[in-house]
C-alpha positions, -999 to 999 in steps of 0.1 A, spaced: -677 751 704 -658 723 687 -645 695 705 -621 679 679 -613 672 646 -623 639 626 -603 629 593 -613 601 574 -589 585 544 -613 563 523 -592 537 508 -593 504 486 -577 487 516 -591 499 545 -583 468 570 -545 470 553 -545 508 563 -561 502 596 -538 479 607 -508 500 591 -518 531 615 -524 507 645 -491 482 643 -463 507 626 -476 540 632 -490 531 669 -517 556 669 -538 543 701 -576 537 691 -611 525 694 -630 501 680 -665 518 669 -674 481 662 -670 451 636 -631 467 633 -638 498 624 -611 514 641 -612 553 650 -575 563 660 -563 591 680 -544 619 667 -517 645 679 -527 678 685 -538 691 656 -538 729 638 -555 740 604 -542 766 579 -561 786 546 -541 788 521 -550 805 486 -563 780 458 -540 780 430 -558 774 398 -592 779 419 -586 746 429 -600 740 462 -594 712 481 -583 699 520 -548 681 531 -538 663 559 -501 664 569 -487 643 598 -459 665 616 -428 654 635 -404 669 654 -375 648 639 -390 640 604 -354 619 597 -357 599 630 -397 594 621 -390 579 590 -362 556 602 -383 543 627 -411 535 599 -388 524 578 -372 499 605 -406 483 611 -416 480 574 -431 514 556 -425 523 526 -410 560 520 -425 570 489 -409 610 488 -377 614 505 -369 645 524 -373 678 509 -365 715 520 -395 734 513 -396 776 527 -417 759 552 -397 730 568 -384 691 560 -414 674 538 -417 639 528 -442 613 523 -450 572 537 -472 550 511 -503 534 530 -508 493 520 -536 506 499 -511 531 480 -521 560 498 -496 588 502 -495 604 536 -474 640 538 -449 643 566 -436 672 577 -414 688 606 -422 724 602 -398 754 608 -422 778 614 -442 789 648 -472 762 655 -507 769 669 -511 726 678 -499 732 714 -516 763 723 -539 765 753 -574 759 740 
């Protein structure tokens, strides 16, 4: 039925954050013309979680296998860590800062994953 997910991060520096996910993060892409880039993701899972507050809203969480080698290697070529490692009930959780100022969640989770299950 569905053939992939698309996320988009609207931002008040998209080229900056275009070429931050291209040149330090590496994600391969494709340009859907006059540089706007569309990247390729990882796998990819979703979760529902209850609102607190009635607060509804989406997120979007990269995930690593090694979050403390991830951000040493985005570090090394110039990101900027904007949350520092944290043990949630969950797994490791920390955050990069996008040129633009947007914050992008990291996480290396400790619980059972649905992103490399046979579709």
């Amino acid at each position: 039925m569905f053939s992939g997910v698309h996320v988009t991060f609207y931002s008040q520096d998209a080229e900056a954050d275009r070429a931050f996910l291209r040149d330090v993060i590496g994600f391969p892409h494709v340009d859907a013309g006059r540089g706007w880039l569309i990247f390729k993701l990882p796998p990819a899972e979703v979760a529902v979680h209850p609102a607190e507050g009635g607060e509804t809203r989406p997120e979007v969480y990269l995930m690593c296998e090694d979050l403390t080698g991830t951000l040493t290697a985005l570090e090394d070529k110039g990101a900027v860590i904007s949350r520092a490692i944290t043990e949630q009930r969950w797994g490791l959780l920390a955050a990069v800062r996008l040129p633009s100022g947007t914050e992008v969640p990291l996480y290396e989770p400790r619980h059972p994953t649905a992103h490399d299950l046979p579709a």
